[in-house]
C-alpha positions as CSV (number, residue, x, y, z in Angstrom):
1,X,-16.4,-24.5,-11.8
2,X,-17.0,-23.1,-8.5
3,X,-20.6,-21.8,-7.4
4,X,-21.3,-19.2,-4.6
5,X,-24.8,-18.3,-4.2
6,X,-26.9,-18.4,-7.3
7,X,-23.9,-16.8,-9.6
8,X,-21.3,-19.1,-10.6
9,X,-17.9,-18.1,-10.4
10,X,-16.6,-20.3,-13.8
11,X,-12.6,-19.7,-12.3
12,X,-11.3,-22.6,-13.8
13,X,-8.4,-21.5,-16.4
14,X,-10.1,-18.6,-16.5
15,X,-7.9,-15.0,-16.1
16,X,-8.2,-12.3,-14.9
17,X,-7.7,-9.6,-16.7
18,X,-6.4,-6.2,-15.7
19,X,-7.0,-4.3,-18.9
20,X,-11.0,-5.1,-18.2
21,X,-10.7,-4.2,-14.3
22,X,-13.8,-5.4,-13.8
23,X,-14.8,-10.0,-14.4
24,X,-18.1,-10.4,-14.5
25,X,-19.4,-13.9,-13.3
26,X,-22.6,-13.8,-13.9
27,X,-23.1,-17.3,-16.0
28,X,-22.7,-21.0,-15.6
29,X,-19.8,-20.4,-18.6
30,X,-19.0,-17.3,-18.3
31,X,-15.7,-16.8,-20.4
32,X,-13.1,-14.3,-19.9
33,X,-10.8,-12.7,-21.8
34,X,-7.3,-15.1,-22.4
35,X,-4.3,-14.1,-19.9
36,X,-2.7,-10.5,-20.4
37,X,0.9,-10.0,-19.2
38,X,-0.3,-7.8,-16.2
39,X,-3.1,-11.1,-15.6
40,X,-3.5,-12.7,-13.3
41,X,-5.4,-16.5,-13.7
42,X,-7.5,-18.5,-11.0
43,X,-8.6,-21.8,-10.7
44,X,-10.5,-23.9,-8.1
45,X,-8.6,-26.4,-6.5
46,X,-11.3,-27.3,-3.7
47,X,-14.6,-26.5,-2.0
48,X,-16.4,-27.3,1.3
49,X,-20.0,-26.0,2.8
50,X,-19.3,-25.6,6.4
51,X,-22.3,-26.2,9.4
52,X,-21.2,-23.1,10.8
53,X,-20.5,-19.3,9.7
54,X,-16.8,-19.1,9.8
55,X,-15.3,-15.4,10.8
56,X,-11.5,-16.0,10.0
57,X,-9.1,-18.5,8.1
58,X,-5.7,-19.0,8.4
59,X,-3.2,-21.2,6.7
60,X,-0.5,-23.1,8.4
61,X,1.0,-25.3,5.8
62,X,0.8,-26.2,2.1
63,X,-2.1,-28.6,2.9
64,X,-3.5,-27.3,6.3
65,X,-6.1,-24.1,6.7
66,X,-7.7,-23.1,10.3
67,X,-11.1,-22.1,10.2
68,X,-12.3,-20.3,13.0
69,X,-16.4,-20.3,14.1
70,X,-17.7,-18.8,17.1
71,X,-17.6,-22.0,18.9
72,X,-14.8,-23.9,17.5
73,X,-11.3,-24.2,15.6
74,X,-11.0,-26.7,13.0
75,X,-8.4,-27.6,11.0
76,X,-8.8,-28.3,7.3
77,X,-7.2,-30.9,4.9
78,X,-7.1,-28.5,1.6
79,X,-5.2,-31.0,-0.7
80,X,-8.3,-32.3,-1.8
81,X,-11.0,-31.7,-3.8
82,X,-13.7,-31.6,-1.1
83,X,-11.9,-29.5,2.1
84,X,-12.1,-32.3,4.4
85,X,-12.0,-31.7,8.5
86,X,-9.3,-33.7,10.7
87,X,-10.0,-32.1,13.6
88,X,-12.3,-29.7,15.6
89,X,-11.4,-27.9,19.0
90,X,-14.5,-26.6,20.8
91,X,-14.1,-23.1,22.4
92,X,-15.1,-23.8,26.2
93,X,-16.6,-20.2,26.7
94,X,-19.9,-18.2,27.3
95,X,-20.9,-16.6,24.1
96,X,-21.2,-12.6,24.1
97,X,-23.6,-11.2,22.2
98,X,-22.1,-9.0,19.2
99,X,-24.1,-7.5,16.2
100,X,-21.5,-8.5,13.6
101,X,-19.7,-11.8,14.5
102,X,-15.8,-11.6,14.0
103,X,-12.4,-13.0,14.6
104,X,-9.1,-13.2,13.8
105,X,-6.0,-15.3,13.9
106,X,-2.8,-14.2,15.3
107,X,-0.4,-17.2,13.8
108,X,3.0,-17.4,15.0
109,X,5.0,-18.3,12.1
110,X,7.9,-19.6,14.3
111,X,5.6,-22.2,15.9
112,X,3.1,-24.3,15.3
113,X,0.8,-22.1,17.2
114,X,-1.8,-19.2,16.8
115,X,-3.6,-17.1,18.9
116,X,-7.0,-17.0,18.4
117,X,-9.4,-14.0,19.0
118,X,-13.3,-13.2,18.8
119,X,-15.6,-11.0,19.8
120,X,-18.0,-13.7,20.9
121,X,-16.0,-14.2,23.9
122,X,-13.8,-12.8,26.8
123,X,-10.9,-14.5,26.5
124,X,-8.2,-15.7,23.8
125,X,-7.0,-19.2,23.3
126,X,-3.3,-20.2,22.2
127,X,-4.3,-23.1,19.8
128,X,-1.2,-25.2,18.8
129,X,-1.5,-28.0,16.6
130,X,0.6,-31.6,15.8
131,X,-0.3,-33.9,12.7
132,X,-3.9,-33.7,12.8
133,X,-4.5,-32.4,15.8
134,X,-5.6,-29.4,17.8
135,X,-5.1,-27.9,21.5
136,X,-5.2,-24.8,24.1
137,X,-2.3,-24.3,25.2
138,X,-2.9,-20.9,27.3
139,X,-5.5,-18.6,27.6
140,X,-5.3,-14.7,27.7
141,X,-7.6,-11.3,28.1
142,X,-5.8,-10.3,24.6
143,X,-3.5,-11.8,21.7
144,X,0.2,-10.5,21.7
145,X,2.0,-9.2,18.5
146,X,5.3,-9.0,18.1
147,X,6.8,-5.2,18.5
148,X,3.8,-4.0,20.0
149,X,3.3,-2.7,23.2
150,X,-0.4,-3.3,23.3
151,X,-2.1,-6.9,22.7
152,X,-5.0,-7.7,20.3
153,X,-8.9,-7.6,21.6
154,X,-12.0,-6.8,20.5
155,X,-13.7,-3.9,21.9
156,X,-16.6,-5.2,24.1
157,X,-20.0,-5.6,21.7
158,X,-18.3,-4.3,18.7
159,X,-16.3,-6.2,15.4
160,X,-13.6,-3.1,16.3
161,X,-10.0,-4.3,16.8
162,X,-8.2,-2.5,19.6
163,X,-3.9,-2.9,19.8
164,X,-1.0,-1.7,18.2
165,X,0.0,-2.9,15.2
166,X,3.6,-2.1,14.2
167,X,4.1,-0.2,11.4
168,X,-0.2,0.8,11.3
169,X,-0.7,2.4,15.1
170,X,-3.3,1.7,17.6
171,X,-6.6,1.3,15.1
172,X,-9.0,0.7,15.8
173,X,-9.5,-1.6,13.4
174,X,-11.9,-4.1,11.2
175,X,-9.4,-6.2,9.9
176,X,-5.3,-6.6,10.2
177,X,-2.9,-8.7,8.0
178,X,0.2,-8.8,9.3
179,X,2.2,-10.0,6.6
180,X,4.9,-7.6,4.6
181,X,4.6,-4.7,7.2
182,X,0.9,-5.0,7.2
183,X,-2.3,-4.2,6.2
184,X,-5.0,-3.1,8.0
185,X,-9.2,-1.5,7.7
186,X,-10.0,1.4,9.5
187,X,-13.4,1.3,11.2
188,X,-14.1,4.1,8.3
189,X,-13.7,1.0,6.0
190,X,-10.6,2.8,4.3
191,X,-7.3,0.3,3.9
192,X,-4.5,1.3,5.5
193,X,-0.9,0.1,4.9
194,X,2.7,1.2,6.3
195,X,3.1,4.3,4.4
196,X,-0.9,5.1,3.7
197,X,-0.1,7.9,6.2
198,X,1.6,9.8,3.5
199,X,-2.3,10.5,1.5
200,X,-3.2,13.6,2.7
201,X,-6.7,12.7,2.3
202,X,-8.5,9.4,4.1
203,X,-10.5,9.3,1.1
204,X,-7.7,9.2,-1.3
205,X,-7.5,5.4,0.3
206,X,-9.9,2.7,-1.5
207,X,-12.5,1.9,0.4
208,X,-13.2,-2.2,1.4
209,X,-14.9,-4.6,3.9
210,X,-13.6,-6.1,6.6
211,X,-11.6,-9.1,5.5
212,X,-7.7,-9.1,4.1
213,X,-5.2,-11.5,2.8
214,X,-1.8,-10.3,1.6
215,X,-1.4,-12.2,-1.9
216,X,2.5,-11.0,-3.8
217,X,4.7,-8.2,-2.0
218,X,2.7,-5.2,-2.5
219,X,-0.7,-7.2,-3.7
220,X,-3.7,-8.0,-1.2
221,X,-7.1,-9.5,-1.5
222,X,-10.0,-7.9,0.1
223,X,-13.9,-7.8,0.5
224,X,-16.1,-4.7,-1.1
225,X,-17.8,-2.9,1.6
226,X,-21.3,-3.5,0.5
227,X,-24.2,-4.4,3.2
228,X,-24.9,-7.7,3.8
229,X,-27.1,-9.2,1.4
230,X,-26.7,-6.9,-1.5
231,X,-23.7,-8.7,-3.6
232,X,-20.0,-8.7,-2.3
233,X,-17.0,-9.0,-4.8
234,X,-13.2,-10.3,-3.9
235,X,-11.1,-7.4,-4.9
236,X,-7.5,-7.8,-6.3
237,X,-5.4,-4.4,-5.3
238,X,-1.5,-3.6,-6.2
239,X,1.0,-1.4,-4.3
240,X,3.0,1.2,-7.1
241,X,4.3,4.0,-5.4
242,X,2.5,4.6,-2.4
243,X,-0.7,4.4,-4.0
244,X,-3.2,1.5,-4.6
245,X,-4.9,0.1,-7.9
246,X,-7.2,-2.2,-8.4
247,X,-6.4,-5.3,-10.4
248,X,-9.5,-7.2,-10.8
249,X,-13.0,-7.2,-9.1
250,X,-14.9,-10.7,-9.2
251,X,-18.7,-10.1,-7.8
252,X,-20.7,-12.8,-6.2
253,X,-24.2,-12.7,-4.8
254,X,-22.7,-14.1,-1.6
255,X,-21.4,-12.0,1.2
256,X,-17.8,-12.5,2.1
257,X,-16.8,-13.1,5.8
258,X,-13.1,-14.1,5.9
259,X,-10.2,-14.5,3.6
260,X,-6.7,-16.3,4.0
261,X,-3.4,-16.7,1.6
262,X,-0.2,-18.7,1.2
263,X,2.5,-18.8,-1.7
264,X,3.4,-22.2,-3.0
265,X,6.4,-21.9,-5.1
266,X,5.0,-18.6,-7.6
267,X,1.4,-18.9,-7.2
268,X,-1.1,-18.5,-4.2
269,X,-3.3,-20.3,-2.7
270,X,-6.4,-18.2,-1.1
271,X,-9.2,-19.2,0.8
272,X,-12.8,-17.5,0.7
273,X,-15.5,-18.1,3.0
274,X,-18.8,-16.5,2.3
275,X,-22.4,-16.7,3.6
276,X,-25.5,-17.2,1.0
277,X,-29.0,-14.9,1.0
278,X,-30.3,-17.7,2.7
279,X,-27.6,-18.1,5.7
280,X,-25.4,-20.9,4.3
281,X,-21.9,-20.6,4.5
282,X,-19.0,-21.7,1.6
283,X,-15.5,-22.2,1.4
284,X,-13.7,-22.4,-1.5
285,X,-9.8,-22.7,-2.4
286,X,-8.3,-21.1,-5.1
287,X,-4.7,-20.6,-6.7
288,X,-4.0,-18.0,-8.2
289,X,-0.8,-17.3,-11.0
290,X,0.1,-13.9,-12.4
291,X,1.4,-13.4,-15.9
292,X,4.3,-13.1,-17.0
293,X,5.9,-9.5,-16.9
């Protein structure tokens, strides 16, 4: 059972189920229709209540999650039932002032290294990482991407990303997952993906908030677009054709902030980190198996 906010999310064995589009989680027990082939069931694996908003997660192993604050990186055990901290780098910077906090992680899967990037400060950071433990190894004024000609940054004051992104252009942008050719949200909060450019229409691309995580080829997880404060919901989408669907919606009185992914064998493990009415912040793990075709 997993709790964010006042609603509980009951996720554990539950499915959900494509047929009913929408899961509604609105009770201690609430009980969902049994596993469809299109389905897709979740469970909670673990759960943690961080001291400090966190704008962007980012796995790099089976058993190891960054979390990224405005002040710090910190490097979660997740094979556990409470996400435990094993270590904690303090960003050495003067924070900027920005009306919505974000961040992002630029991990180099060839390394154990990831650039980290925030609009609370100047400069990027290089953070690598051995056993349980965390570093700067350089520092830049922007976060380099492979096959692009134009490095990552915020733009000064603003949560808008400014680089190129192969295979998505020059944004700007609210969020970017770089996985399978990419994802990306436009600052109109329409996603965007490799051949989105086809849709005549901007509208004719679902509209979501400003957090990503790339789940099966041609799946991704994202945020709703709501305000803060008035109810969020983790949205499942599916690729067929050029054209998006939506899977499942899962609502929750909190407000999503940041969302990560990893495939262990044929499920996936995603990370949610939310902020409560009230200011508190949650993370929660979950794995998530899709029916059989």
């Amino acid at each position: 059972m997993l709790r964010l906010g006042q609603r509980s999310f009951s996720l554990a064995q539950t499915a959900i189920c494509c047929a009913a589009a929408v899961a509604s989680f609105a009770g201690a027990h609430s009980a969902l229709s049994a596993p469809t082939p299109s389905g897709v069931a979740a469970a909670t694996l673990a759960r943690a209540v961080p001291p400090e908003p966190l704008l962007a997660l980012a796995f790099v192993s089976d058993t190891r999650l960054l979390a990224l604050s405005a002040s710090a990186v910190t490097l979660l055990r997740t094979d556990v039932p409470e996400l435990t901290s094993v270590a904690r780098l303090p960003l050495e910077a003067p924070l900027l002032a920005a009306r919505a906090p974000a961040g992002l992680f630029v991990v180099d899967p060839e390394s154990d290294a990831a650039w980290v990037v925030t609009n609370r400060s100047a400069r990027t950071w290089l953070v690598v990482w051995s056993d349980d433990r965390l570093a700067v190894r350089a520092e830049a004024e922007a976060a380099p991407v492979p096959g692009s000609s134009r490095a990552l940054r915020y733009r000064e004051s603003t949560n808008w990303i400014e680089g190129d992104v192969p295979h998505l252009g020059s944004g700007p942008f609210l969020a970017i997952e770089l996985v399978e050719r990419g994802w990306a949200v436009t600052t109109s909060a329409r996603l965007l993906w490799a051949n989105a450019k086809a849709l005549r229409e901007e509208s004719e691309r679902p509209r979501v908030g400003p957090t990503l995580a790339a789940l099966w080829p041609g799946w991704v997880a994202a945020s709703t677009d709501h305000p803060p404060g008035t109810g969020d919901a983790l949205l499942i989408l599916t690729r067929t054709k050029g054209a998006l669907r939506e899977v499942a919606t899962l609502p929750t009185d909190d407000s999503i902030h940041a969302l990560a992914s990893r495939r262990v064998g044929t499920h996936m493990r995603l990370a949610v980190a939310s902020e409560t009415a009230s200011g508190a912040t949650r993370l929660i793990l979950l794995e998530l198996k899709r029916g059989e075709p």
